[in-house]
C-alpha positions, 0 to 999 in steps of 0.5 A, spaced: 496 494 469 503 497 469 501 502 464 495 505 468 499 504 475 505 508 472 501 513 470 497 514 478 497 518 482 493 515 489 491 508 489 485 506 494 485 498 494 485 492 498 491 489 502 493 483 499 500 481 499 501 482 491 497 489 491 503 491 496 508 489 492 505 492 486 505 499 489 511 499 492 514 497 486 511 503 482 511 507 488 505 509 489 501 513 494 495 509 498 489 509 502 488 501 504 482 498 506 484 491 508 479 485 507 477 484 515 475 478 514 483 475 511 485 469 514 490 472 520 488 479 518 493 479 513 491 485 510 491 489 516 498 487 516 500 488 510 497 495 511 501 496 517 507 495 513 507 501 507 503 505 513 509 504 518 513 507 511 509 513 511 506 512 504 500 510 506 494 510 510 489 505 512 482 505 513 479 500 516 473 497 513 467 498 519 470 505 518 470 507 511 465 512 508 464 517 503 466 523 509 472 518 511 475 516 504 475 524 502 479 525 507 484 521 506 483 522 499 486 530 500 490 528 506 494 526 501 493 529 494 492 536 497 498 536 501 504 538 497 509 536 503 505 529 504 506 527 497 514 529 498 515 527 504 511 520 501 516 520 494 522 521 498 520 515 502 519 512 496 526 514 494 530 510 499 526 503 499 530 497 496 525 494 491 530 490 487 528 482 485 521 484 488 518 478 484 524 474 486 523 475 494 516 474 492 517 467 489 522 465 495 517 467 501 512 462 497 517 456 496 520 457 503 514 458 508 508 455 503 505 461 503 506 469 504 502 473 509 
């Protein structure tokens, strides 16, 4: 997996707490579409947080469509200055010892959101 998402240029994914974690690790730009019925709605958590970055855009499940998914698509891979502006946010996340914080946040609390 970590040869293709090296070489990605979009992700379009579900919200799940080790796919944030993978695109932020490898810094990818991406278009989230959280499971609705998570636990807590988890996923639109987690979504909100890369959203809240600038690195990402979320696409609710009762709204996605091909017409709503190919905007989001270009949106972001036909914009230079969205793809800059992303990478640069990129550029200033701390993302050391992901696997380590991932490890502590399941022992301490019993679960991660």
């Amino acid at each position: 997996m970590s040869e293709i998402l090296s070489v990605t240029d979009l992700i379009v994914s579900r919200a799940g707490a080790m796919t944030i974690q993978e695109i932020k690790a490898f810094k990818i730009p991406a278009i989230l579409v959280p499971f609705s019925k998570s636990a807590e709605n988890h996923q639109f958590v987690n979504a909100t947080e890369l959203k809240s970055m600038n690195v990402a855009d979320i696409i609710e499940e009762k709204d996605i469509n091909g017409i709503s998914l190919k905007r989001a698509i270009d949106g972001i891979l036909l914009d230079e200055k969205r793809m800059l502006d992303i990478h640069k946010a990129y550029a200033t996340m701390d993302n050391t010892n992901v696997n380590e914080r991932i490890y502590n946040e399941i022992m301490c609390t019993g679960g991660i959101s």
